[in-house]
N, C-alpha and C positions, 0 to 999 in steps of 0.2 A: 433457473435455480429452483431446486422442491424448495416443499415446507421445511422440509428441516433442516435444510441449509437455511432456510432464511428465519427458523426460530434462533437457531443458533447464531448467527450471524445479529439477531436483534440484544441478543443477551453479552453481548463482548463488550467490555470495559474500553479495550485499545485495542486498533487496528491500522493498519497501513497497506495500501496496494501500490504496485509501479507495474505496468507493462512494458517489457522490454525482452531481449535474449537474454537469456545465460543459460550456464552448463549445469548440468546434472548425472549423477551417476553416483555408483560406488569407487570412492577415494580411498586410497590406503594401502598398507599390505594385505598380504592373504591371512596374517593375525589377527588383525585390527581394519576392519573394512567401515567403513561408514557411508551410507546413502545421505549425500548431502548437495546443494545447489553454490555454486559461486557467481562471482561477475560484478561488475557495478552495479547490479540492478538489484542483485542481494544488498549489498551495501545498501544503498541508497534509502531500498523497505527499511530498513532497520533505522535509520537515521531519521528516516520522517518520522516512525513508530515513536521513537522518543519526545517528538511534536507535540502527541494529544495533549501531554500536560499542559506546556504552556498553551499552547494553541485555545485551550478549552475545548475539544473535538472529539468526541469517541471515534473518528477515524478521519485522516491525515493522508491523502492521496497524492503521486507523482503527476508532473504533468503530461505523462503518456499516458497514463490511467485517465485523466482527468479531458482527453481529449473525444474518450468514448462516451463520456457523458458530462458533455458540457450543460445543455439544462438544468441537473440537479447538481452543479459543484462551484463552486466562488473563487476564487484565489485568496490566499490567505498570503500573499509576498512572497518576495523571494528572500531565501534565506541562506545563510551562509551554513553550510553543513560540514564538518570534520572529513576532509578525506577529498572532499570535491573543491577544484582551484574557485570554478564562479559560482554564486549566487546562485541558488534553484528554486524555481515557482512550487510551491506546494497548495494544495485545493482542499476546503473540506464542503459539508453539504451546505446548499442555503439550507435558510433555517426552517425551513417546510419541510425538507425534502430529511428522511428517518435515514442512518444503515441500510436497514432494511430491503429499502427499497431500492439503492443502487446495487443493479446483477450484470453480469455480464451478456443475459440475454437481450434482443431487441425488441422494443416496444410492437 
């Protein structure tokens, strides 16, 4: 990650990541096209995203996200999320460890 993904990345109020597949492309007709993402894995970002409040976290991760950097992420429980039948483990940082400083690159 540059600097200025990770200035920016320090400056973000709320965040949420999930690693997984989904679809992407332009959805729609030839009037009205829209470049957008689907899939449970959309869903799911969006539903942790709404976490940080309670959570107290500026950023709320999946546990497929959270399995590429187990070192710097905690489990914060599993939670019952709208849309999903079980329980889902959601992670945020220990408390050392800044946004920041989790990237997708490897140490």
């Amino acid at each position: 990650m540059d600097t200025r993904a990770l200035t920016w990345l320090s400056n973000l109020q709320r965040l949420s990541a999930s690693a997984a597949e989904l679809l992407y492309g332009n959805i729609g007709a030839v009037e009205r096209l829209d470049f957008t993402v689907i899939g449970p894995a959309v869903n799911l970002t969006a539903r942790i995203e709404n976490l940080t409040r309670s959570l107290q976290s500026p950023l709320v991760v999946s546990g497929g996200f959270a399995a590429h950097h187990p070192d710097k992420l905690t489990s914060a429980g599993f939670l019952n999320l709208k849309g999903f039948n079980e329980p889902i483990e959601v992670f945020t940082p220990k408390t050392n460890v800044k946004p920041q400083q989790i990237s997708d690159e490897p140490e």
